[in-house]
N, CA and C atoms as an extended XYZ file, in Angstrom:
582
Properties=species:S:1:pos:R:3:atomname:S:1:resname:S:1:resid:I:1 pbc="F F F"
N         0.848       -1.174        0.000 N   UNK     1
C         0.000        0.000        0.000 CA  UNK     1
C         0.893        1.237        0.000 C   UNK     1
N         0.262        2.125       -1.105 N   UNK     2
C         1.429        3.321       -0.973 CA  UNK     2
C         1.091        4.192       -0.024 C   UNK     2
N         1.791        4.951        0.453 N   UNK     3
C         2.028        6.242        1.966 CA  UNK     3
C         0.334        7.161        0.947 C   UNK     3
N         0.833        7.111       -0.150 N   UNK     4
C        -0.662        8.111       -0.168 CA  UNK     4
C        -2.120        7.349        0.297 C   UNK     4
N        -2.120        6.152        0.192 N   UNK     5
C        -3.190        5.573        0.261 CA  UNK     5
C        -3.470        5.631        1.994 C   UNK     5
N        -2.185        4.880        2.822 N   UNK     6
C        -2.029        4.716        4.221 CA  UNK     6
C        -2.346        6.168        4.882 C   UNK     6
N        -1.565        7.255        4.105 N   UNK     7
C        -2.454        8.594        4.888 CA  UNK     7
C        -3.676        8.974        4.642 C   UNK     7
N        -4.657        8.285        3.491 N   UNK     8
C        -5.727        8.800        3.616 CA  UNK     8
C        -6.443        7.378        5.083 C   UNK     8
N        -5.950        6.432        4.654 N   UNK     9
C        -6.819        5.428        5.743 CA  UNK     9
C        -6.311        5.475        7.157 C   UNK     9
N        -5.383        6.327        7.414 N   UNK    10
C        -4.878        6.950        9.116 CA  UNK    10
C        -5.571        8.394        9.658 C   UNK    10
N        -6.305        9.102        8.183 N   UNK    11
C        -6.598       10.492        7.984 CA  UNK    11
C        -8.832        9.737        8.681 C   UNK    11
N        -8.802        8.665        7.817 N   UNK    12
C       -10.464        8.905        7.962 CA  UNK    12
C       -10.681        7.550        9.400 C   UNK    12
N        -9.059        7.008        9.753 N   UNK    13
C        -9.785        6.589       11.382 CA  UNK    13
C        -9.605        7.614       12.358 C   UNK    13
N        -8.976        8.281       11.651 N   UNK    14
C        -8.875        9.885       13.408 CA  UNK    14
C       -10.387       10.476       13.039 C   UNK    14
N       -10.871       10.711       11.705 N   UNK    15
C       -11.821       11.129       11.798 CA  UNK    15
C       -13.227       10.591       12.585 C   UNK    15
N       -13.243        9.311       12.293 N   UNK    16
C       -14.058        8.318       12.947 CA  UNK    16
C       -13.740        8.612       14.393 C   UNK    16
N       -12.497        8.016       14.747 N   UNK    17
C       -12.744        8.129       16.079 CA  UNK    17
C       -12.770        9.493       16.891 C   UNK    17
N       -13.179       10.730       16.567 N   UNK    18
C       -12.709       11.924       16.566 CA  UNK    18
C       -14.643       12.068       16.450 C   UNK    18
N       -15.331       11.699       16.032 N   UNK    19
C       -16.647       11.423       15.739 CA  UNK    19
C       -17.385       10.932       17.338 C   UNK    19
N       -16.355       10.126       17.336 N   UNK    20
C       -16.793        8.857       18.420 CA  UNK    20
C       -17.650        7.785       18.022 C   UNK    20
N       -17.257        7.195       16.703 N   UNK    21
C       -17.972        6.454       16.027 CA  UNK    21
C       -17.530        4.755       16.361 C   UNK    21
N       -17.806        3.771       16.186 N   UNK    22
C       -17.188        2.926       16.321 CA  UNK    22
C       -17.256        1.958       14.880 C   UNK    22
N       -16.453        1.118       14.382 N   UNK    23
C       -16.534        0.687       12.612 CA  UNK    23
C       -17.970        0.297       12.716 C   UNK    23
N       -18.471       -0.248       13.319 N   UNK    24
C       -20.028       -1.132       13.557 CA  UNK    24
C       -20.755        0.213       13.176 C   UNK    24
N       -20.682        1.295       13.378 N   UNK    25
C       -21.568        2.620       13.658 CA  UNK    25
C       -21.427        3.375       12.105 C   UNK    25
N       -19.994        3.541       11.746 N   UNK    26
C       -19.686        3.989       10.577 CA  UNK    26
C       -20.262        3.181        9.420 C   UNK    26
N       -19.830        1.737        9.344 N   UNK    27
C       -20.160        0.859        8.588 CA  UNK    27
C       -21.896        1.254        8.564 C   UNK    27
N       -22.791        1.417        9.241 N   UNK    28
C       -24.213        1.828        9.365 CA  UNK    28
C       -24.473        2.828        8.296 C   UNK    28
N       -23.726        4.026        8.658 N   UNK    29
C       -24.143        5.061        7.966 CA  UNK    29
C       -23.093        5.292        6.603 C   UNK    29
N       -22.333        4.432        6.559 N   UNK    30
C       -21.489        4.775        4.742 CA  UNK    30
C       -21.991        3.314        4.186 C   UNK    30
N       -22.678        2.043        4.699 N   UNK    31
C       -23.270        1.331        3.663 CA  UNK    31
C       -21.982        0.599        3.394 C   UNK    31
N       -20.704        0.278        3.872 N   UNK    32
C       -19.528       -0.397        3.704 CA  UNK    32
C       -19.298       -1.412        5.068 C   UNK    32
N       -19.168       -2.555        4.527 N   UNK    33
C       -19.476       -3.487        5.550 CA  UNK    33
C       -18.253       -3.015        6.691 C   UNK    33
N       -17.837       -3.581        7.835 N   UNK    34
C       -17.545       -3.028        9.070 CA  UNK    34
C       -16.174       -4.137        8.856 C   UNK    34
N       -15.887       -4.638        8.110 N   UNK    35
C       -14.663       -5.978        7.803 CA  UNK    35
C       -14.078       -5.160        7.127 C   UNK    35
N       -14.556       -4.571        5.879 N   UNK    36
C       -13.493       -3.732        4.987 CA  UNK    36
C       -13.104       -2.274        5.689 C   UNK    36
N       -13.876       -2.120        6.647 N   UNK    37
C       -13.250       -0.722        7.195 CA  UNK    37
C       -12.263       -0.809        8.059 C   UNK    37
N       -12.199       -2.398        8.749 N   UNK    38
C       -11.098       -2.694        9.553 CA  UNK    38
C        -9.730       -3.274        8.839 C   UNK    38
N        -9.881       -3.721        7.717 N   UNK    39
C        -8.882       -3.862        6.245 CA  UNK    39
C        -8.250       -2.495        6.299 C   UNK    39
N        -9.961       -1.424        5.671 N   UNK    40
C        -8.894       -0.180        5.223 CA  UNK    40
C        -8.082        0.391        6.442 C   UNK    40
N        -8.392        0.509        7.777 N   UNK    41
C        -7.621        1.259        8.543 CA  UNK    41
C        -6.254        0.686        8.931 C   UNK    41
N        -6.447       -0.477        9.441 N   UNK    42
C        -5.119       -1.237        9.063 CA  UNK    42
C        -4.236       -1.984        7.796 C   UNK    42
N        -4.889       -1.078        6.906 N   UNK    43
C        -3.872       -1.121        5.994 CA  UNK    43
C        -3.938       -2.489        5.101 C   UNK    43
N        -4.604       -3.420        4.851 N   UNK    44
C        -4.878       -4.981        5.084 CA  UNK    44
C        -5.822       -4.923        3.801 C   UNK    44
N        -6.173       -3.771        2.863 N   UNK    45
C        -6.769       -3.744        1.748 CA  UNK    45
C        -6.672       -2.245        0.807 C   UNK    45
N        -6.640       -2.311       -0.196 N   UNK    46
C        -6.346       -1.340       -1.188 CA  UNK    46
C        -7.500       -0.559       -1.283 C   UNK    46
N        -7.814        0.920       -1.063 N   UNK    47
C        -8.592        1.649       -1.093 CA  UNK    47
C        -9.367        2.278       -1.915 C   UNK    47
N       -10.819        1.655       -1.923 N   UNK    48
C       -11.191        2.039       -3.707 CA  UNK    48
C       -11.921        3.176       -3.363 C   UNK    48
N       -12.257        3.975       -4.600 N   UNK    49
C       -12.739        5.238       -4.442 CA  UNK    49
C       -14.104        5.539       -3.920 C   UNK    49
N       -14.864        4.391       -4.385 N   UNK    50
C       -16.165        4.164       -3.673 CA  UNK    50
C       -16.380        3.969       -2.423 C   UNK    50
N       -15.679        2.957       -1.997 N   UNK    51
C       -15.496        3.143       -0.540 CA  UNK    51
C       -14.777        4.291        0.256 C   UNK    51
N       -14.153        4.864       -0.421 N   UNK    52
C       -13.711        5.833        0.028 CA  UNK    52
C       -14.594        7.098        0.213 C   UNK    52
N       -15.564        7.264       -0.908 N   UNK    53
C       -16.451        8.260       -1.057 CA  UNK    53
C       -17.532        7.864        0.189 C   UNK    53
N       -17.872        6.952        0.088 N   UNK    54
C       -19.259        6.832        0.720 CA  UNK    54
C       -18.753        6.738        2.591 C   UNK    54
N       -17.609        6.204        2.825 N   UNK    55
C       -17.306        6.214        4.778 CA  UNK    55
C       -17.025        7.798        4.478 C   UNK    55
N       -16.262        8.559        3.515 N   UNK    56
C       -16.112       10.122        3.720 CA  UNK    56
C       -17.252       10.832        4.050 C   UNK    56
N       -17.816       10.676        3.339 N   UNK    57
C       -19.390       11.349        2.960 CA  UNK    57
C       -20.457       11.156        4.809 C   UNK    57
N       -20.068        9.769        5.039 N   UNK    58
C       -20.625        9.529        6.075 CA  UNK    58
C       -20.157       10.037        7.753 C   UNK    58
N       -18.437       10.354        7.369 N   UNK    59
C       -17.909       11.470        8.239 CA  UNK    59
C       -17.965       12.613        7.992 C   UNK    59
N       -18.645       13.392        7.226 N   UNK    60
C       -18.760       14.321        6.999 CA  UNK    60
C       -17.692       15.502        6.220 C   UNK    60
N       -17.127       14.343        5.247 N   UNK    61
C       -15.760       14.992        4.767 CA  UNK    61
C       -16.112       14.864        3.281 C   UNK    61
N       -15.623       15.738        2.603 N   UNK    62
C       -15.506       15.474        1.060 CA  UNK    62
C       -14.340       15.502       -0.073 C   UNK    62
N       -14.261       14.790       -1.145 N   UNK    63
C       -13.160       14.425       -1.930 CA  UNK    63
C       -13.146       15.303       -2.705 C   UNK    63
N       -12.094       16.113       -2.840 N   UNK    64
C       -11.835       17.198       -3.881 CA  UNK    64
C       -10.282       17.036       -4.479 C   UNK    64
N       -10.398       17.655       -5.900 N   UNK    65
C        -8.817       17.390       -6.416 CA  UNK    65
C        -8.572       18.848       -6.039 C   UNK    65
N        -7.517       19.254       -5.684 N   UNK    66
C        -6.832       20.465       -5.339 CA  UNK    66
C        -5.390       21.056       -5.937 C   UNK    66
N        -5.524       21.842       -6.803 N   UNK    67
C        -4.291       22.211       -7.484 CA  UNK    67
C        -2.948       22.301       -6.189 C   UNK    67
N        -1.928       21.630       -6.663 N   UNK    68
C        -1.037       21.468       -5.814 CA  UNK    68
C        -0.557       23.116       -4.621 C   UNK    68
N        -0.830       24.428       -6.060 N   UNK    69
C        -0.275       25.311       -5.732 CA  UNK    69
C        -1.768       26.110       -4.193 C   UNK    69
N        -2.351       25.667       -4.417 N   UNK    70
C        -3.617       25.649       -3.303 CA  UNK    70
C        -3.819       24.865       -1.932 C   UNK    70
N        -2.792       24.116       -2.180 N   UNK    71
C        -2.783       23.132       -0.553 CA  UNK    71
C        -2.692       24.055        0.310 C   UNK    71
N        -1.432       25.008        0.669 N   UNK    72
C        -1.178       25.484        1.966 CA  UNK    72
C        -2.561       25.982        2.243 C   UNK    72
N        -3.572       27.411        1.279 N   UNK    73
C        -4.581       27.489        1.505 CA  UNK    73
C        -5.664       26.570        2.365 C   UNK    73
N        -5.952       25.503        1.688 N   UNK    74
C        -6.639       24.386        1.851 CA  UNK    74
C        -6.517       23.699        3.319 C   UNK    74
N        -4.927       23.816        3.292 N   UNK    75
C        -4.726       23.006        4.572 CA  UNK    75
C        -4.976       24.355        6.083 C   UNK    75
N        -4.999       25.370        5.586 N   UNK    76
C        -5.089       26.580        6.781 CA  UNK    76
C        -6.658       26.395        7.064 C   UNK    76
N        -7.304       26.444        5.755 N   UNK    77
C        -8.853       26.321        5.825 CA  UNK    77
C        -9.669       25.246        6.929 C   UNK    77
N        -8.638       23.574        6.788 N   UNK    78
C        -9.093       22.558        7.417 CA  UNK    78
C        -8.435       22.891        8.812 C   UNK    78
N        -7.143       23.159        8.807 N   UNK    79
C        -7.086       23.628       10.221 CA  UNK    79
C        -7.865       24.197       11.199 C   UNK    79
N        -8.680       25.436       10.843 N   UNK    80
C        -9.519       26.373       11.204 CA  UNK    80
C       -10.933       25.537       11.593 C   UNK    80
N       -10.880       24.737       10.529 N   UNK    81
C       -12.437       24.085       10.629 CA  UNK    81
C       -12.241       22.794       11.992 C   UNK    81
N       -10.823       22.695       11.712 N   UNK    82
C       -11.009       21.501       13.189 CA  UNK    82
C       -10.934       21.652       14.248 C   UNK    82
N       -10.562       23.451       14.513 N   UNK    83
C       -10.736       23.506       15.730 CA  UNK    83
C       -12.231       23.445       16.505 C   UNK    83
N       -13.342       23.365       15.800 N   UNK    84
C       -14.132       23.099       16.259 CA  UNK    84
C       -14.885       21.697       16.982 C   UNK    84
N       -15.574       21.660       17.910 N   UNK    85
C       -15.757       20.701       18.868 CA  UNK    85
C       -16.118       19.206       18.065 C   UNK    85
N       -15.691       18.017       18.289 N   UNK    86
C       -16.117       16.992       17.907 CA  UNK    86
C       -17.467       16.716       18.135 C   UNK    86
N       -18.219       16.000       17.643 N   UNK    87
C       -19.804       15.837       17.882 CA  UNK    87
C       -19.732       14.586       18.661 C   UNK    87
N       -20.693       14.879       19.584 N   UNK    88
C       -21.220       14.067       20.304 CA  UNK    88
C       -21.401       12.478       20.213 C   UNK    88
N       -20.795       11.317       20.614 N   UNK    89
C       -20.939       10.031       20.082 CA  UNK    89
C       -22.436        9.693       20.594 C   UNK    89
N       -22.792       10.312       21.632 N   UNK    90
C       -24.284        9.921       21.856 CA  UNK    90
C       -24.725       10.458       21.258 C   UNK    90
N       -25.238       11.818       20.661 N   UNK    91
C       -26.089       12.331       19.845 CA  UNK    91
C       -26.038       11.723       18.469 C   UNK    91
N       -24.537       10.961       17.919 N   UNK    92
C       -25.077       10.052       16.524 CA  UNK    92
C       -25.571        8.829       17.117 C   UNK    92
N       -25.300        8.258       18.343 N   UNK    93
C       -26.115        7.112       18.687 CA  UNK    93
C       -27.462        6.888       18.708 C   UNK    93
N       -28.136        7.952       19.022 N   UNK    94
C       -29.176        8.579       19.280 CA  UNK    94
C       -29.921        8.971       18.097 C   UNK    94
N       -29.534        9.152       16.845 N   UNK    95
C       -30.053        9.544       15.678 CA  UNK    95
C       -30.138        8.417       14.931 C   UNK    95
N       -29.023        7.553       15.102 N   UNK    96
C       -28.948        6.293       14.122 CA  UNK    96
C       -29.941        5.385       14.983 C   UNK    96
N       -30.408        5.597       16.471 N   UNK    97
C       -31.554        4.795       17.011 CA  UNK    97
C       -32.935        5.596       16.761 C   UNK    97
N       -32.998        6.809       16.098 N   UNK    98
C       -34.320        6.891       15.635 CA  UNK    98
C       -34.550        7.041       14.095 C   UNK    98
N       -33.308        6.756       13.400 N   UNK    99
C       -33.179        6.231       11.611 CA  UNK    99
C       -33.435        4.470       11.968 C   UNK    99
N       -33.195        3.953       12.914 N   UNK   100
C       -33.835        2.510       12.598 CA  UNK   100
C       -35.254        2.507       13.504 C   UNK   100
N       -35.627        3.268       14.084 N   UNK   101
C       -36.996        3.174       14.223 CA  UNK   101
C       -38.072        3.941       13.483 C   UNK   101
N       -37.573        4.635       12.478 N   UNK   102
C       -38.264        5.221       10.995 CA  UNK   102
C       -38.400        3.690       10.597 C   UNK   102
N       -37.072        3.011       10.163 N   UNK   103
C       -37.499        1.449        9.325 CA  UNK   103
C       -38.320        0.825        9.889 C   UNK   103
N       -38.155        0.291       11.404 N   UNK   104
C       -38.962       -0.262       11.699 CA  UNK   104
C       -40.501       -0.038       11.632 C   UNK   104
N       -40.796        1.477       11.952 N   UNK   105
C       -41.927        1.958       11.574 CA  UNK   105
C       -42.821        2.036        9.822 C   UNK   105
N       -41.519        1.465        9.098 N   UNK   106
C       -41.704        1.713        7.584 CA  UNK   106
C       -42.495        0.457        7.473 C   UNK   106
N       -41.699       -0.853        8.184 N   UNK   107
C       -41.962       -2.381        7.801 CA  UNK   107
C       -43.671       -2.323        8.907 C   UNK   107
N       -43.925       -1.829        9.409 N   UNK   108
C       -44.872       -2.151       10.511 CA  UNK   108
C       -46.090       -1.572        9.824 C   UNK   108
N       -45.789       -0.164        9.423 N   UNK   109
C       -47.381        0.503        8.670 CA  UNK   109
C       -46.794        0.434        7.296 C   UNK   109
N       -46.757       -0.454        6.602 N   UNK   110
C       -46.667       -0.124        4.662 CA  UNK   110
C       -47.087        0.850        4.454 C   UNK   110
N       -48.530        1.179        4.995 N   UNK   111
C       -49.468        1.984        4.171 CA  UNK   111
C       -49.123        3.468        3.797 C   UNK   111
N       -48.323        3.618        4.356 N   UNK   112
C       -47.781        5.832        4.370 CA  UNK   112
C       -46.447        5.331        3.331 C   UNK   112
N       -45.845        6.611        3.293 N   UNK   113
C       -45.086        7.140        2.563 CA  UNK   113
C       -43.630        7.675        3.161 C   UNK   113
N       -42.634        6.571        3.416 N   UNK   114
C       -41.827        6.756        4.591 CA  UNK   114
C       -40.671        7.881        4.014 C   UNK   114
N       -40.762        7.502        1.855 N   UNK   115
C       -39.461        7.706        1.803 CA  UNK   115
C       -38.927        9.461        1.715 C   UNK   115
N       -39.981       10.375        1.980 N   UNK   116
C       -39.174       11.861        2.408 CA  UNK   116
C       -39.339       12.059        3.800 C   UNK   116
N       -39.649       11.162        5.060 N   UNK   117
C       -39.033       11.105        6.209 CA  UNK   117
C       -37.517       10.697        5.826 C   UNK   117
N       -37.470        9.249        5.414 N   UNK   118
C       -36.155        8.739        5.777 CA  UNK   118
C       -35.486        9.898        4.633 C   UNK   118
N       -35.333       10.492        4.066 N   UNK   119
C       -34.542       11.404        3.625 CA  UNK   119
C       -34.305       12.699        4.589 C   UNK   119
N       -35.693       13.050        5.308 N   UNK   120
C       -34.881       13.990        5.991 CA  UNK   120
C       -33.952       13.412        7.248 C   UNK   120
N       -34.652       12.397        7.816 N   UNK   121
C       -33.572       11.962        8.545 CA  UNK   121
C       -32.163       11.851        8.488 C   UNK   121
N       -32.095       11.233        6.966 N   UNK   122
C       -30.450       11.345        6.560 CA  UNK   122
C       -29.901       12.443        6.153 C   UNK   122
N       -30.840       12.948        5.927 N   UNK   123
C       -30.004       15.059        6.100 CA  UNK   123
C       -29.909       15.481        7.407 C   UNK   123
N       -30.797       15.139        8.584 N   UNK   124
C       -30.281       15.796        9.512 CA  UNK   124
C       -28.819       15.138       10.320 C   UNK   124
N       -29.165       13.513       10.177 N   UNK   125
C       -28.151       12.765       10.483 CA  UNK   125
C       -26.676       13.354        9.967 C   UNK   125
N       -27.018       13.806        8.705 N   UNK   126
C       -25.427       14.522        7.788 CA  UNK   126
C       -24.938       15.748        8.929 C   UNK   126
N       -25.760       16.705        9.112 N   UNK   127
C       -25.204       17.983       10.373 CA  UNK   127
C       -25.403       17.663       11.657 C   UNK   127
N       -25.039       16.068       12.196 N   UNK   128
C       -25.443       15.946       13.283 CA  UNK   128
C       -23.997       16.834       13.825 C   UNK   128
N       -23.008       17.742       13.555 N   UNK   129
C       -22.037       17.974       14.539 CA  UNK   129
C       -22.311       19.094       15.098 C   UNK   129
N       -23.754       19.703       14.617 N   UNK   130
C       -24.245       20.845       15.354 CA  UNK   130
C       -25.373       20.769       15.979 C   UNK   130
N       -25.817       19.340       16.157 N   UNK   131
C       -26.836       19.420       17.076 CA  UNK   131
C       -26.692       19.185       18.593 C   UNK   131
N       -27.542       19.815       19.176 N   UNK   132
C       -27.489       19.926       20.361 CA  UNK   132
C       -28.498       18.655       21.206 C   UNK   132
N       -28.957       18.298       22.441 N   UNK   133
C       -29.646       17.429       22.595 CA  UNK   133
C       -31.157       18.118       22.816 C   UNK   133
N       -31.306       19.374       22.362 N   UNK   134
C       -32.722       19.652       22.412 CA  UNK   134
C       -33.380       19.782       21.011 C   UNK   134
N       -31.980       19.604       20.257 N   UNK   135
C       -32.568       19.491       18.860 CA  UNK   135
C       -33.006       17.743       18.468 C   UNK   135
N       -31.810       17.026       18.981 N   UNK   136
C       -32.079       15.213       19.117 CA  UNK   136
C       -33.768       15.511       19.282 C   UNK   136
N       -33.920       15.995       20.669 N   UNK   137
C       -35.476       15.866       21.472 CA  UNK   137
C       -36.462       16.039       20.212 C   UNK   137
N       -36.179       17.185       19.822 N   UNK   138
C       -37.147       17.570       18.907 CA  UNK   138
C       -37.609       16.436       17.597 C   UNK   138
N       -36.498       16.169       17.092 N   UNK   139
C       -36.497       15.087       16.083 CA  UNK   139
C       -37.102       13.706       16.752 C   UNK   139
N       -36.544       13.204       18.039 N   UNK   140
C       -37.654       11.973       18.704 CA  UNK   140
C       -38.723       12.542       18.985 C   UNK   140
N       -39.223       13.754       19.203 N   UNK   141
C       -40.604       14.113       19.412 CA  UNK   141
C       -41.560       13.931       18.320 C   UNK   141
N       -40.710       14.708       17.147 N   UNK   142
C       -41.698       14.212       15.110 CA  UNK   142
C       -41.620       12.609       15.437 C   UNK   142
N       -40.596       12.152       15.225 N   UNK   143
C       -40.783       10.640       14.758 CA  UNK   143
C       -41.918        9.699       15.896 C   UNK   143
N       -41.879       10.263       16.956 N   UNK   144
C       -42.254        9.482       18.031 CA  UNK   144
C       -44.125        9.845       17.703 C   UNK   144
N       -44.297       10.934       16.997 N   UNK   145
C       -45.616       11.491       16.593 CA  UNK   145
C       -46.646       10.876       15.589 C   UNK   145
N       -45.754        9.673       15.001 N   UNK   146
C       -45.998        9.430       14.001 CA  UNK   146
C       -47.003        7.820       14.435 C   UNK   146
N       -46.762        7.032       15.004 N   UNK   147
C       -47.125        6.058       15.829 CA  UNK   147
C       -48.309        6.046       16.619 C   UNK   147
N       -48.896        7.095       17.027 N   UNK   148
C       -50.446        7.153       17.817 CA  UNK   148
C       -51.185        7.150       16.214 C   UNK   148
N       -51.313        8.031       15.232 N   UNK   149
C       -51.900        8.546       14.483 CA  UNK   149
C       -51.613        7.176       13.297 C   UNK   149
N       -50.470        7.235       13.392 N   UNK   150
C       -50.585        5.937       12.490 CA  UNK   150
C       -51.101        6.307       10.893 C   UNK   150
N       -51.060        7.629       10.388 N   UNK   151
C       -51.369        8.327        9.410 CA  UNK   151
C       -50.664        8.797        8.237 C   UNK   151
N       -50.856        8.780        6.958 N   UNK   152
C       -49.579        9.999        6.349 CA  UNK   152
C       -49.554       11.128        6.426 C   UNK   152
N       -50.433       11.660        7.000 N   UNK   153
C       -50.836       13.145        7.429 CA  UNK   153
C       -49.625       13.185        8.621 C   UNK   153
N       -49.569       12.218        9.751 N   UNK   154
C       -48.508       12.253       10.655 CA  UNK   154
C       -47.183       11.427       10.053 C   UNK   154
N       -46.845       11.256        9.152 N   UNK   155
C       -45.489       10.678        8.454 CA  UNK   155
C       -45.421       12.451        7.736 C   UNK   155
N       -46.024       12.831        7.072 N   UNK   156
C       -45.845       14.071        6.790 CA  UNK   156
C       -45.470       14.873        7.319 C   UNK   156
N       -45.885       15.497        8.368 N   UNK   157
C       -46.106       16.145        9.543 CA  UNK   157
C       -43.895       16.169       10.342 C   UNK   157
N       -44.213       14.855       10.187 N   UNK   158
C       -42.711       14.917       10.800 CA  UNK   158
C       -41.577       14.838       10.124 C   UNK   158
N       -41.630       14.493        9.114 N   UNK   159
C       -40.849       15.237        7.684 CA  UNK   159
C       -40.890       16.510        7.679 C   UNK   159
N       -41.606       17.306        7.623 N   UNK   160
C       -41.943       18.656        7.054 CA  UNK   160
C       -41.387       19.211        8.813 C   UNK   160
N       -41.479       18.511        9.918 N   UNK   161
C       -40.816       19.192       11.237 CA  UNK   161
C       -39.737       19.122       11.166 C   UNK   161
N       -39.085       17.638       10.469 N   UNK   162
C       -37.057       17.832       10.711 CA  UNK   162
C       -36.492       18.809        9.515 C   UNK   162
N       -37.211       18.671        8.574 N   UNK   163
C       -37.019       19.113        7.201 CA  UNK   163
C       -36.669       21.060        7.815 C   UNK   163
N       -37.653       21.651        8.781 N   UNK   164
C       -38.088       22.779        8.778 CA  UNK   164
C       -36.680       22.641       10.402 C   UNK   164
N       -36.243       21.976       11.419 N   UNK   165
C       -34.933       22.182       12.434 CA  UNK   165
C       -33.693       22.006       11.163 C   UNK   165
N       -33.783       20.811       10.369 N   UNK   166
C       -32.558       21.087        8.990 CA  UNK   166
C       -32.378       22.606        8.546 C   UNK   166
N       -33.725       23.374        8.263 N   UNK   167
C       -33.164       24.449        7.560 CA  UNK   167
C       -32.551       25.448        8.692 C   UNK   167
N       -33.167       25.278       10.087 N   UNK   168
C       -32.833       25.935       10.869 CA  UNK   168
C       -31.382       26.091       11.131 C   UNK   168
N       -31.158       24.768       11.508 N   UNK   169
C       -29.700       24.102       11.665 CA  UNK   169
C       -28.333       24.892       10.611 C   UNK   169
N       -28.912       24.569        9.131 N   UNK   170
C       -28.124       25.125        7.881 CA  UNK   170
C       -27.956       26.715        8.281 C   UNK   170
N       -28.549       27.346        8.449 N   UNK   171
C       -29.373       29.097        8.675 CA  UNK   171
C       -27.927       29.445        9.980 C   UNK   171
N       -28.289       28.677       10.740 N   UNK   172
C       -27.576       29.444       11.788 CA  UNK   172
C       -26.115       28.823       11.846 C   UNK   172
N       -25.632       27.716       11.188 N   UNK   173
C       -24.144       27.198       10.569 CA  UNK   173
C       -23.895       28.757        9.365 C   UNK   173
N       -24.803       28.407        8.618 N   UNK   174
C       -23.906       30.094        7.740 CA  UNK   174
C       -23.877       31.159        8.866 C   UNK   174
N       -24.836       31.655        9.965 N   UNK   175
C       -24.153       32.852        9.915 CA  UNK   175
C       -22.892       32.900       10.866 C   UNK   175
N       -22.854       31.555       11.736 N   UNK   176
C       -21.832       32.006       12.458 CA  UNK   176
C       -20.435       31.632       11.277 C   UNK   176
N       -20.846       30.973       10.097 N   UNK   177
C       -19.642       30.730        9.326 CA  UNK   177
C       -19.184       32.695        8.913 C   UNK   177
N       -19.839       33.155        8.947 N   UNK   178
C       -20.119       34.752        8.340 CA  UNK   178
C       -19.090       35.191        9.039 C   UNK   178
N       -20.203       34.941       10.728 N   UNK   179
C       -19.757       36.272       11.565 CA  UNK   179
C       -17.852       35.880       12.265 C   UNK   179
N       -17.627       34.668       11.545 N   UNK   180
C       -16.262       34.279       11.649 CA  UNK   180
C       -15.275       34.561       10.726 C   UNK   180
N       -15.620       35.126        9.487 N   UNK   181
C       -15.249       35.381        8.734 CA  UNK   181
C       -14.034       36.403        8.988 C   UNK   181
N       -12.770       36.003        8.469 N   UNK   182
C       -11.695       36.815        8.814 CA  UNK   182
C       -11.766       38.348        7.950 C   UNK   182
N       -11.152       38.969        8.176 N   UNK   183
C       -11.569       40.429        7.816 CA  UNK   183
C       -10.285       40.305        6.973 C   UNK   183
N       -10.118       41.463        6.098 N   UNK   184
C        -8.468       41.449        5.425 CA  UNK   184
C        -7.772       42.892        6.448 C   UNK   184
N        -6.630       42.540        6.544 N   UNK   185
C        -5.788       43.692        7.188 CA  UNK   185
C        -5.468       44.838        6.412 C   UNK   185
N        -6.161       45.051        5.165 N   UNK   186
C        -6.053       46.481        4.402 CA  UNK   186
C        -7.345       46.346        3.933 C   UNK   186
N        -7.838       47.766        3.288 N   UNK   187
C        -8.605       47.647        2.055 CA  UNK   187
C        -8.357       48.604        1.449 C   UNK   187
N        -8.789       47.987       -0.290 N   UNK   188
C        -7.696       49.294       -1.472 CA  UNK   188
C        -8.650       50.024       -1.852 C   UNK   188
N        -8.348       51.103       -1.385 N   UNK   189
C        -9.816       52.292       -2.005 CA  UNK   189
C        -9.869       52.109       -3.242 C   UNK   189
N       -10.846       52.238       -3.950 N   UNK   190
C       -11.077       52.347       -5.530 CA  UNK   190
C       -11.088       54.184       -5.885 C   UNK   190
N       -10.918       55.117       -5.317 N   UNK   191
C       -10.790       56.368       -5.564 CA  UNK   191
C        -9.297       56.835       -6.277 C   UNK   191
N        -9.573       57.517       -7.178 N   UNK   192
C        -8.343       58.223       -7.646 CA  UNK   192
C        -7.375       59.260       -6.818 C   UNK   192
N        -6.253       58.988       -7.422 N   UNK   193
C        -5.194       60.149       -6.366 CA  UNK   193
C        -5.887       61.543       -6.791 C   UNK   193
N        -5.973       62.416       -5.747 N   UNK   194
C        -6.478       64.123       -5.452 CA  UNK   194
C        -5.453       64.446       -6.214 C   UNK   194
């Protein structure tokens, strides 16, 4: 295995465990069985791009080609971004236990229309590193809503509630991305010399 390959599969177990994920947990949410993720981290299998895309995607990281002369940039950018707090291993525990009680609820009532719940679920599941546990609450409160009523009016209902904390969630990630925004240490007037 070449050093480029070994630093990306030393790069996405810090991420994992930096998550607080465990391979059983990851393997859940990237759809890559939990054998090949213990291959890729120890090195014990050759890293295909698919698998690579889909455990990234599921840590919340993405694959980009980057002109060589753009790394230092790139790498100041990821710096900046990691100083922020790791997410909660209970709060993805906690989400991936109410994404399998959407299924279970899918196999139990056929009759509704599960599949733009389970989509928002897996969007909110994607920004779980900014949720808090009153946002978790909120999301077991829709899903948990859905079960008395037994309705698509209430499968609706709680789609259209995570769908509507997602946009919330997105809304207030931009502005503090904004109000972080580094300033430049000059600015060049556009006025002509007097």
């Amino acid at each position: 295995m070449s050093y480029g390959v070994e630093h990306l599969a030393a790069r996405l177990k810090a991420a994992r465990e930096a998550k607080g994920l465990s391979q059983r947990e990851l393997s859940k949410l990237a759809g890559v069985p939990q054998s090949h993720i213990s291959k890729i981290e120890n090195h014990g299998v050759d890293l295909r791009v698919s698998s690579l895309s889909s455990i990234a995607h599921a840590l919340e990281l993405d694959l980009m080609l980057v002109p060589r002369k753009a790394i230092p940039a790139v790498q100041s950018i990821v710096r900046s971004v990691a100083d922020t707090p790791p997410a909660n291993g209970e709060t993805l525990r906690e989400l991936q236990r109410l994404r399998d009680k959407v299924d279970v609820l899918a196999t139990q009532m056929p009759t509704g229309n599960y599949d733009a719940l389970k989509r928002r679920m897996r969007e909110i599941t994607q920004i779980h590193s900014q949720l808090d546990p009153d946002v978790v609450q909120q999301v077991r409160c829709a899903v948990e809503s859905i079960e008395p009523a037994a309705s698509q009016e209430a499968i609706e209902g709680a789609a259209k509630a995570i769908a509507t904390l997602r946009t919330q969630l997105a809304r207030h990630a931009a502005s503090q991305a904004t109000s972080r925004a580094p300033r430049p240490a000059y600015h060049l007037e556009e006025e002509g010399d007097d």
